[in-house]
N, C-alpha and C positions, 0 to 999 in steps of 0.2 A: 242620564246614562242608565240605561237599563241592566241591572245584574241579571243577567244572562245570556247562555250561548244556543247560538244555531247547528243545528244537526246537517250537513251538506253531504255527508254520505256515514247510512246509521254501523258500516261494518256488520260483521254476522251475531245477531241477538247480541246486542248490546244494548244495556238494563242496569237501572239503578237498582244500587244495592245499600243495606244498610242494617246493622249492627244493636241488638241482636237475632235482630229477625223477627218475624210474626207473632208472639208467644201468646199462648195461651186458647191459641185456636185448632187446634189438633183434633178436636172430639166433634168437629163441625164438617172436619174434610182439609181446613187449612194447612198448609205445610210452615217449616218454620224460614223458610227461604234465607235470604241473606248470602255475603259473599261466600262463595265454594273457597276460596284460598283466602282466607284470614288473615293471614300471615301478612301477602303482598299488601293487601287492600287499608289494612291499618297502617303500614308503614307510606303509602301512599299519602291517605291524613295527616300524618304525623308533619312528615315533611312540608306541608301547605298551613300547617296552624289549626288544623282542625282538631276539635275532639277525635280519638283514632277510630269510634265506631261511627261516626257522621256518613250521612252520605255520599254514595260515589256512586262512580260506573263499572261498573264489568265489560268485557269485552272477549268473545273467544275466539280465537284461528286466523279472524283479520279486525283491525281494529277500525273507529271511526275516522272519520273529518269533521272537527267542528271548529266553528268563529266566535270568538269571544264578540262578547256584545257590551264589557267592562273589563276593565285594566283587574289583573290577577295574578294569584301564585299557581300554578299546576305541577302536578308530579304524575307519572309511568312508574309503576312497578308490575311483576310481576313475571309473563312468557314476554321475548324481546320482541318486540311491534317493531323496532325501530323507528321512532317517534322523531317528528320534525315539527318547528314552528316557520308558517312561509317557509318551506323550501328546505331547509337549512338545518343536517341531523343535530338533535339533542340528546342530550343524556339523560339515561333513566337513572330512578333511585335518589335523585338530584331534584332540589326545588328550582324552579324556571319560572322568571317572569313572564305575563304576555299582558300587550298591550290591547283594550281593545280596538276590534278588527283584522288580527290576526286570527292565522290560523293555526288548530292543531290537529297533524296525522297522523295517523299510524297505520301500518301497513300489515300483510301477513305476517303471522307468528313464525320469527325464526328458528326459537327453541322454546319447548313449552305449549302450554294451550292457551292461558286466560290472563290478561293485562288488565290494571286498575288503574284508574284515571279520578286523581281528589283535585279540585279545585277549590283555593281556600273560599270560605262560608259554605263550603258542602252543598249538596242540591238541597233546593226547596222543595218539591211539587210537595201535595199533599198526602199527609198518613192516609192509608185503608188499613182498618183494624187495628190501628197502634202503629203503624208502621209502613214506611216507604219502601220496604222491598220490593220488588217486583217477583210473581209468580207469572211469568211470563205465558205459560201453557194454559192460563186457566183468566190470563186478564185481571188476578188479582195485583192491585196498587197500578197497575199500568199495564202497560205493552213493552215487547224491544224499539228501542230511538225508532223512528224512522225518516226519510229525509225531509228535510224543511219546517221540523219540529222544532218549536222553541223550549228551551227547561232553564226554569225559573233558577236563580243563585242565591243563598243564602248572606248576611253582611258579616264579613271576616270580625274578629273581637279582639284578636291580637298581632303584636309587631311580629315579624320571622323573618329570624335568620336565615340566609344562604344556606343550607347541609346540604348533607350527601349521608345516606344510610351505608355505611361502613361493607366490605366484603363479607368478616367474616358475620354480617350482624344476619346478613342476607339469606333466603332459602334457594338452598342449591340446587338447581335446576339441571335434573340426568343429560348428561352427553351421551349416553350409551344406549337409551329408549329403554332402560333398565330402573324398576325402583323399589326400594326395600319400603314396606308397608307394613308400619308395627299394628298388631290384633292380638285381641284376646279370645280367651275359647268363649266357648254360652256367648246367647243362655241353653241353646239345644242341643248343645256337644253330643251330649247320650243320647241322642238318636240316629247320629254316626257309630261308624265302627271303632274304636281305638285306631289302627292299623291307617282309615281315612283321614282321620284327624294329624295324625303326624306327615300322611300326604298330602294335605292341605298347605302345612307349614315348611314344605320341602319343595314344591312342585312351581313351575315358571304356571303364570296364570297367563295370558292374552287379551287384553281389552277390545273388545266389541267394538264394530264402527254403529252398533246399536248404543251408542252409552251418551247421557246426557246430565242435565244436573237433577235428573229425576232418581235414574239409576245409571254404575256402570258396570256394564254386561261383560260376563267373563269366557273365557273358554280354555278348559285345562281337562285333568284327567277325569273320569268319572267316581259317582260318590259311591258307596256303600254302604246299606243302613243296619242299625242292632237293631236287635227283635224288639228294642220299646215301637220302633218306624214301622216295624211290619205285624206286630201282633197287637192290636191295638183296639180300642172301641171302637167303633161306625160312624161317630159321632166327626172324628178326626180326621174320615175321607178317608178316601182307597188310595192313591196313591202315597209311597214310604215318605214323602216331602213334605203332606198336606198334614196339619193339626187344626183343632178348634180354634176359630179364631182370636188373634191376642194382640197384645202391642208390640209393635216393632222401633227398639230402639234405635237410634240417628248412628248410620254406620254398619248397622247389621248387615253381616253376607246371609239373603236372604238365595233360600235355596230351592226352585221353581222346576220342580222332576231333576232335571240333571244340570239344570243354569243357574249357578252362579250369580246376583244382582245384587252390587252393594248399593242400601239405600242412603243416599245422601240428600242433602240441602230441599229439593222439593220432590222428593217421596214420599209415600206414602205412610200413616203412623200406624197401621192395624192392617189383620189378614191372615191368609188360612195356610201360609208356610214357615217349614222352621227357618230358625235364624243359629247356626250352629258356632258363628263367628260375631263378630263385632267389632272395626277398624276403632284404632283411638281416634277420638276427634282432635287431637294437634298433630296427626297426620293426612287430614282430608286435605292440606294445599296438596301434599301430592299426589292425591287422586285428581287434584283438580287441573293439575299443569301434566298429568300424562294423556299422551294422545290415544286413538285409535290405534291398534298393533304393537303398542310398545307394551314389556313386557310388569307384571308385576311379581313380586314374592312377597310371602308375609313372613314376618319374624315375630315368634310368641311373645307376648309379655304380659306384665298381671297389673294388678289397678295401680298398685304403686307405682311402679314404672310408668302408666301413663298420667299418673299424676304428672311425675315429676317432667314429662313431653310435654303436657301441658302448662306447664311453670316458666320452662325453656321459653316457648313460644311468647306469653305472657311477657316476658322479663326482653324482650325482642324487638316487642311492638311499643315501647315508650320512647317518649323523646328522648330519655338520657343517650340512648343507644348511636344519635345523629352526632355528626362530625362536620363543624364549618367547613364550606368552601369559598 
C-alpha cells in the first residue's frame, strides 16, 4: 500500500507548506516561505501526531479533492472549507480517520481565506534548500498540486488519540470582514510625519484584491513625510518613499509612493523603500485569513507586547491544548 494521496482536483494554489521555512537563503533572492497562518497549520499537526511544524498543505479561497492511497489520520483547520470524506460533512479542528481510497473535500472558503490539511507522517516530497516549503511563484520546492498528482506520505511514529482543538484554544476568525492587527512603529517611523503616524494607527485600511502571500496591498488615507523623506541625499532617490537600499524586515508595512504593502511569507528581504511599520509576526494568521475588501486596523504595541503575542500563540499550538473526543 502505498503512503500516499492523489490530487483529483488541486483547488486554488494549493501547496505544501512547512515549518520553519527556507532559512538562511535571503541574501540569494530566497524567501522564507512557509505557512502564512501558523497558528491553524500547526494545530492541524498536532491533531494528526505530527511534529506541529511537519509538513502540510495550504490551501486558499477553495480547497482541494484528494484520495487517500493508505489508511490515515487527517485534520482541516483553519478558513471553513467545509470538509467532507465521500460525501459526508466532517468536522474541522477534529482528528478524522480515512481509510484508503477515500476521499477528502473541500470546498469554498466559507469564512476566512486559507485552510490546512496535516495528514499524519506529514508530506514527504523532497527538501529544496533545507526545506519543503513551497515558493510557489518562483517554483522553488515545487509548484501548487495540480490534478492527477501523486505526493508522497511520510510513516506516522506515533499512537493518537481522537481530539478536537478546544474553542477557546482556536483563532478567531472575524465575522464582521473586520480585524485588529497589532504593529509596531520602525524602523522608518521618522520619515513620516508624527500627525501620520497616529493616522496610521486610527485609520480602516482596505486590502487589495492585489494582495498575495508575497505582499498584502492596502488602501487607506494618504501618507505625509518629515523633512528627513523630503531633504535628503540623491543617493536615496527622489521620491519621499524611496531610501538606499536595506533589509526589509518579515512584516514590514513597506511604503511604495503612497501603497501600503505588507511584506509577508514570500516577499521580498531588501529594497529601496521605507518600512515605517512592522506587523507582529503572531499576528500574520490574520493577515492570512483576511480576504480582499475586508477591512483592517492596527493597534500599536512595543516588543514586549509582541513577545508576549508570540508566547500566547506558542503556548496554543502544543498538544497539551487538545481535548478527546
Amino acid at each position: 500500500m502505498s503512503r500516499s494521496f492523489t490530487t483529483d482536483k488541486p483547488g486554488l494554489q494549493t501547496c505544501v507548506q512547512e515549518l520553519p521555512g527556507r532559512i538562511g537563503f535571503l541574501e540569494q533572492g530566497f524567501p522564507l516561505s512557509g505557512p502564512f497562518d501558523a497558528w491553524s497549520f500547526r494545530q492541524a499537526n498536532i491533531l494528526v501526531g505530527n511534529d506541529r511544524d511537519t509538513a502540510a498543505l495550504e490551501c486558499q479561497f477553495a480547497g482541494p479533492t484528494l484520495t487517500l492511497e493508505t489508511d490515515a489520520l487527517v485534520a482541516v483547520t483553519g478558513a471553513d472549507m467545509r470538509p467532507k470524506i465521500d460525501g459526508e460533512p466532517v468536522p474541522m479542528w477534529t482528528t478524522l480517520p480515512i481509510r484508503a481510497g477515500q476521499t477528502l473535500a473541500l470546498g469554498p472558503a466559507m469564512r476566512g481565506a486559507r485552510s490546512y490539511i496535516a495528514i499524519s507522517g506529514g508530506i514527504a516530497t523532497d527538501p529544496v534548500l533545507g526545506s519543503r516549503a513551497v515558493f510557489h511563484q518562483a517554483g522553488v520546492g515545487g509548484h501548487a498540486l495540480t490534478a492527477g498528482q501523486s505526493v508522497p506520505l511520510g510513516t506516522p511514529t506515533t499512537d493518537v488519540t481522537l481530539s478536537q482543538v478546544p474553542e477557546a484554544a482556536r483563532p478567531v476568525i472575524s465575522s464582521d470582514k473586520r480585524w485588529q492587527v497589532e504593529a509596531l512603529a520602525g524602523p522608518n517611523d521618522d520619515w513620516l510625519t508624527p500627525e501620520t503616524v497616529e493616522t496610521f494607527f486610527s485609520a480602516d485600511w482596505a486590502i487589495q484584491a492585489k494582495s498575495s502571500r508575497t505582499g498584502v496591498r492596502l488602501t487607506g488615507p494618504e501618507f505625509a513625510f518629515s523633512a528627513r523623506a523630503t531633504d535628503k541625499n540623491p543617493d536615496h532617490g527622489q521620491d519621499p518613499s524611496n531610501i538606499i537600499d536595506h533589509g526589509y524586515p518579515m512584516g514590514a508595512v513597506n511604503l511604495a509612493g503612497q501603497t501600503p504593502i505588507i511584506l509577508v511569507n514570500d516577499s521580498p528581504s531588501t529594497g529601496g523603500f521605507i518600512n515605517p511599520f512592522t506587523v507582529a509576526s503572531a499576528a500574520f494568521w490574520k493577515l492570512a485569513q483576511a480576504r480582499p475588501g475586508e477591512v483592517l486596523n492596527f493597534r500599536r504595541i512595543d516588543r514586549d507586547e509582541a513577545g508576549r503575542l508570540r508566547a500566547h500563540l506558542d503556548a496554543m499550538t502544543r498538544p497539551e491544548v487538545l481535548e478527546r473526543v
